[in-house]
N, C-alpha and C positions, 0 to 999 in steps of 0.2 A: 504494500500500500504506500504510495507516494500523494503527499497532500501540496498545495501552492496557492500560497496565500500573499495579498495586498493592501495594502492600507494607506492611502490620498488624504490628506489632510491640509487646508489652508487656512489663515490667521493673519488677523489686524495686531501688529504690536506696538508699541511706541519704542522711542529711541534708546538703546543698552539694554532691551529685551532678555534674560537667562535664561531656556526653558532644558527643563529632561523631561527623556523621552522612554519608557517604556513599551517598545513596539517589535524590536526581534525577538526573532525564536530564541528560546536560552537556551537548549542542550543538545534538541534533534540536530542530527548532521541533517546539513545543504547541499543539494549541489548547486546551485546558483542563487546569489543573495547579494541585495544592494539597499544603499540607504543613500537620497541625497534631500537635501535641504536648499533652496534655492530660497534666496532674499536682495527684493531690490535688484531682480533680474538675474543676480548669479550665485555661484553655488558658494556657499555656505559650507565655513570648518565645523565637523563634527566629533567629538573626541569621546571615545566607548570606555566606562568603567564598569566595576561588577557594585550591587549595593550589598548590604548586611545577608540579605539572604539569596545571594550567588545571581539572580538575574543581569542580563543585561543591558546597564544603561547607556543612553546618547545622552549628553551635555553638549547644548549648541547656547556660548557664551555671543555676548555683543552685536545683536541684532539692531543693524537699523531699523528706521521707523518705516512701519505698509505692509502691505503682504508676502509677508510666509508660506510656502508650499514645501511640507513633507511628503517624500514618497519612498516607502519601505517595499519590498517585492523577496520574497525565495520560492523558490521552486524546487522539486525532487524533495521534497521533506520526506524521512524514511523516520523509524522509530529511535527514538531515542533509548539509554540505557533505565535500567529499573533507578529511580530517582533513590538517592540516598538518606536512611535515615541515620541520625545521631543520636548519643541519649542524652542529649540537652533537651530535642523534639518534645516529649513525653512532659516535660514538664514544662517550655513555652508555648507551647500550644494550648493548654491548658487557661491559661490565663487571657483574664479580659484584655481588651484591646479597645480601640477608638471608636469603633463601633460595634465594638461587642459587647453588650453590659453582661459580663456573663454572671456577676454574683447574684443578679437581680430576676435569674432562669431560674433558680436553683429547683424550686418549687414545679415548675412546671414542665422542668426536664423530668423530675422525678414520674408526673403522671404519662408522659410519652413515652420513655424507656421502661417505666416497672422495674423488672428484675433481668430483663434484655440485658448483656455484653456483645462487645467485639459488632462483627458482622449485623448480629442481629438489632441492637441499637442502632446503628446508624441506618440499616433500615428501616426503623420503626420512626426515627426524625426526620429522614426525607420524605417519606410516604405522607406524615404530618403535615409538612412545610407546603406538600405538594397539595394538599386537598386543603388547605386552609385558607392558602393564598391566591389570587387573582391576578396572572400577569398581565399589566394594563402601563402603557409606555405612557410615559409622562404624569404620573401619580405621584412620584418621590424625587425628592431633589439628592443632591449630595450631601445632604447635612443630615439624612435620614440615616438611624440605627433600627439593630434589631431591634430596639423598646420602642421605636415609632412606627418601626413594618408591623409588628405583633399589634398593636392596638388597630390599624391602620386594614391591613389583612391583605394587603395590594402593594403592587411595586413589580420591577424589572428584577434581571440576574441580579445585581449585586445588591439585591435587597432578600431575595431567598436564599445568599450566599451568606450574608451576614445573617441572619436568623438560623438556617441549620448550622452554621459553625457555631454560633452563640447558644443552639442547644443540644451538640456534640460536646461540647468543651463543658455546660454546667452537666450534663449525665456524664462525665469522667471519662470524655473520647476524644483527645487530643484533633485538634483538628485547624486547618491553616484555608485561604483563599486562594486560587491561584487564576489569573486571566489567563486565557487563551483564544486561539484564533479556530472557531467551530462548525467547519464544512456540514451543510443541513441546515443551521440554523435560520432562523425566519422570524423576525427581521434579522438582516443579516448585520453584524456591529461585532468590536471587542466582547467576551462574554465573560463572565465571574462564575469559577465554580469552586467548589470547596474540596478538600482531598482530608479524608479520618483515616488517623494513624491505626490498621487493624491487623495484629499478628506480624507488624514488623515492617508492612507497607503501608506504602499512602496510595489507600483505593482512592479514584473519582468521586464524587457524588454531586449529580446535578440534579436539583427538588423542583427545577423548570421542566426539564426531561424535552426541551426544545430542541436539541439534536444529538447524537450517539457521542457519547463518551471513547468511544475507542478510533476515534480519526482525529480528536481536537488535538491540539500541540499546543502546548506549553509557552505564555510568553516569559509572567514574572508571579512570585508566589512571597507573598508574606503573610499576615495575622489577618488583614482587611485590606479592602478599597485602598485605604491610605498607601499603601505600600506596594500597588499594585496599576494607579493609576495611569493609563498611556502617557497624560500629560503634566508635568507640574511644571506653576511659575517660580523661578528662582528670583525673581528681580526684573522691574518693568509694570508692564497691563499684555496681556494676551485676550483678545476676543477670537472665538473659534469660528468660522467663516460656512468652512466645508469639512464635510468627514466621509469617506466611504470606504466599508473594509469587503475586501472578498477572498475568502476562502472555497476551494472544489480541494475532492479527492477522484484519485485514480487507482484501482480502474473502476471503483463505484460506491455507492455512500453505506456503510454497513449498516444493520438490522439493529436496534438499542431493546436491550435488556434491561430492565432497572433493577434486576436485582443480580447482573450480573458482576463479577469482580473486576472491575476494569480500571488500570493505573494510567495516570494520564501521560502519554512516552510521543 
């Protein structure tokens, strides 16, 4: 299975603009992969670091003032290796996060999971998250947590992604965000899904169930949204203009399971 995926993005900035970017594949081997940045007609230096939790970032420093066009593109994406776990995992993942209010689940992890472990936990909270919520685009902004999807009952990915993480992590099931780029999906955009530490891996788990877990690729993976974001301002104004991502797989879009074991590679 080879996936190839795009993402166009344009922006009004003002003068000495900072932005990172969040938008390569992080692990899967390429066979063909580019990134360019055009501002004020021409291209634009871009300089790649990793952040605290291994992704790969662009920092595109001292932007003139106008429009901005990013365009990311790989192709041949083949699977990547079983993502690694460490035993710090078990116990940061665990904990609240910026949009996770996890002490504030405790109670009502409790009646989701019961006496469920492992596997079967984190089935029993996506299944939840899935029949509770109403994906409805434009309902939440970014300043929404699981404590305002949960009252709320509606929101996009990364509003089911914070809520099952936030009630994997207060039932005692280590569990992280990760964006990816998700051939099938409809509307087609960046997606957020979450991945629970189970028997040593970090299975998948998407509570949208909007396209198969075993073609998406991995962009960047941290606690939340925060960490995970395609775009941050470092310094400046950024208005975002244009966005369009397209992911296809070949030779054709697999069959999804929800309760199969699927890592996200």
């Amino acid at each position: 299975m080879e996936r190839h995926v795009r993402a166009w993005m344009t922006a009004e900035v003002t003068e000495g603009t900072d932005i990172a970017l969040l938008v390569a594949v992080s692990e899967a081997p390429v066979a063909q992969e580019s990134l360019t940045v055009l501002a004020g007609g021409r291209e634009h230096a871009v300089a790649e670091t990793r952040d605290r939790f291994g992704s790969r970032m662009h920092l595109i420093t001292g932007l003139p003032a106008g429009q901005v066009e990013v365009v990311y593109a790989a192709r041949g994406i083949t699977r990547a290796s079983v993502p690694v776990v460490s035993e710090a995992d078990a116990v940061l993942h665990l904990r609240p996060s910026r949009y996770c209010e996890v002490d504030e689940f405790t109670s009502t992890a409790e009646e989701i999971v019961g006496e469920r472990t492992g596997a079967a936990a984190v089935e029993a909270v996506a299944a939840w998250v899935h029949d509770h919520l109403d994906y409805v685009p434009g309902a939440s902004s970014i300043t929404d947590s699981a404590r305002s999807t949960y009252v709320s009952r509606q929101g996009v990915c990364r509003d089911y992604a914070h809520l099952t993480a936030t009630l994997l992590r207060a039932g005692g099931v280590p569990a992280r965000c990760s964006s990816a780029f998700a051939p099938g999906l409809a509307p087609m955009d960046f997606h957020l899904v979450v991945e629970a530490l189970v028997e040593g891996d970090w299975v998948a788990v998407d509570s949208t169930r909007l396209a198969p877990r075993a073609s998406m690729v991995r962009i960047a993976t941290g606690q939340d949204a925060a960490d995970t974001a395609f775009m941050t301002t470092l310094a400046g104004n950024v208005v975002l203009t244009g966005i369009q991502v397209t992911a296809i797989v070949d030779p054709e879009l697999p069959a999804e399971d929800p309760a199969a074991r699927v890592l996200l590679r």
